[in-house]
C-alpha positions, -999 to 999 in steps of 0.1 A, spaced: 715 812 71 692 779 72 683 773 107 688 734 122 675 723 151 688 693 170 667 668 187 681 644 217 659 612 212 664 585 236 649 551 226 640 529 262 638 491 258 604 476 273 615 456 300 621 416 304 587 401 307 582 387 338 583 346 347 554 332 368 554 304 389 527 291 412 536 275 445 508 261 465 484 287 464 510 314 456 520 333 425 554 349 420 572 366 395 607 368 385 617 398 385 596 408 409 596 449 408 569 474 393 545 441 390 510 444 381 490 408 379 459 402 356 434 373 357 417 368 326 432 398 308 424 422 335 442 440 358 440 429 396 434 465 418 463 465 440 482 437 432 511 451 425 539 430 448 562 402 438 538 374 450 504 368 449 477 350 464 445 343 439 411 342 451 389 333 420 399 308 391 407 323 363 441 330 338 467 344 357 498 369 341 515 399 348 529 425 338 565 447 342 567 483 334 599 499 341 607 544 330 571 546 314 573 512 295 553 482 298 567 449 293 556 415 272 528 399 293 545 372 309 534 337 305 502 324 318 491 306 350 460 284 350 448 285 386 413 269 400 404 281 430 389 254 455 371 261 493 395 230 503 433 251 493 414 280 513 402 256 546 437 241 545 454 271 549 429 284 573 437 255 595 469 265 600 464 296 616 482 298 650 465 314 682 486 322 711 495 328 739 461 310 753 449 315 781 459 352 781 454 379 803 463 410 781 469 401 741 461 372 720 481 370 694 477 354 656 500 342 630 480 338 600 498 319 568 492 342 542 480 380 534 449 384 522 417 400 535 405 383 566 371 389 589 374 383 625 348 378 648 348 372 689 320 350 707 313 348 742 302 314 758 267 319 753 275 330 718 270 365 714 290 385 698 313 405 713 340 417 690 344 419 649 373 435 630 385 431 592 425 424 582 434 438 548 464 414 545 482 410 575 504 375 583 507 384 622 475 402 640 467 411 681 433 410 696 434 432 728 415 413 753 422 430 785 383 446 790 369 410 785 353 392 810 372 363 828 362 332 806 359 310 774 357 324 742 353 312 701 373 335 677 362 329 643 382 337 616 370 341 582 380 348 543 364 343 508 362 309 510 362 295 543 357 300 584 374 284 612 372 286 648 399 290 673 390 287 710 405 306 740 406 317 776 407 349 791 421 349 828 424 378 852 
């Protein structure tokens, strides 16, 4: 008797390439699961949500993949990078309450890596921390001495200072 052997072959469909769009400073992509974002042909490491925030100029895409598939690149973003987009949005971080006794609290307008840095009145340091992308953070500031402080606040392109109080 001939022997046949059957084979089950299931053909998958790459995925709908994605649609960027760049508002203000921010990419996003429609749809927005199982993204990965290039610049200039190369992946981004760890840039895998449904926006993004770029950080050097370059040509932006990305990139669906969906049950082992990869999509179409999607279509492509020119972005220049400027220190002014960054100052701007650095300007509107919030710092609050202030004075404080116990917590001072930040709302930063977008996640992205930040450096933060605490001077005394006489400017020495006193305190430095990093954010790896973080929109709200809290500096504990109940062992610091009763008086006037300079947080500075840093990223890529940019630094601006927020002053505060500590009361006991």
């Amino acid at each position: 008797f001939p022997s046949h052997d059957t084979f089950n072959i299931t053909v998958v469909s790459p995925p709908t390439p994605p649609v960027i769009t760049l508002n203000g400073s921010t990419l996003s992509a429609n749809p927005s699961t199982n993204i990965q974002w290039y610049v200039n042909g190369n992946p981004i490491d760890g840039a895998t949500g449904a926006s993004f925030v770029p950080l050097v100029t370059g040509d932006y895409n990305a990139v669906i993949t969906s049950n082992g598939c990869s999509s179409a690149i999607s279509n492509t973003i020119s972005y220049t990078f400027t220190a002014l987009d960054e100052l701007t949005i650095l300007n509107q971080i919030q710092l609050y309450p202030n004075p404080s006794r116990d917590l001072i609290h930040l709302s930063l307008p977008e996640a992205k890596p930040y450096t933060f840095e605490v001077f005394d009145a006489i400017g020495q340091l006193v305190f430095k921390t990093s954010s790896l992308g973080q929109t709200e953070w809290a500096l504990d500031v109940k062992n610091f001495e009763k008086g006037w402080y300079v947080l500075k606040v840093s990223s890529q392109a940019g630094t601006v200072r927020k002053p505060f109080v500590v009361e006991k």
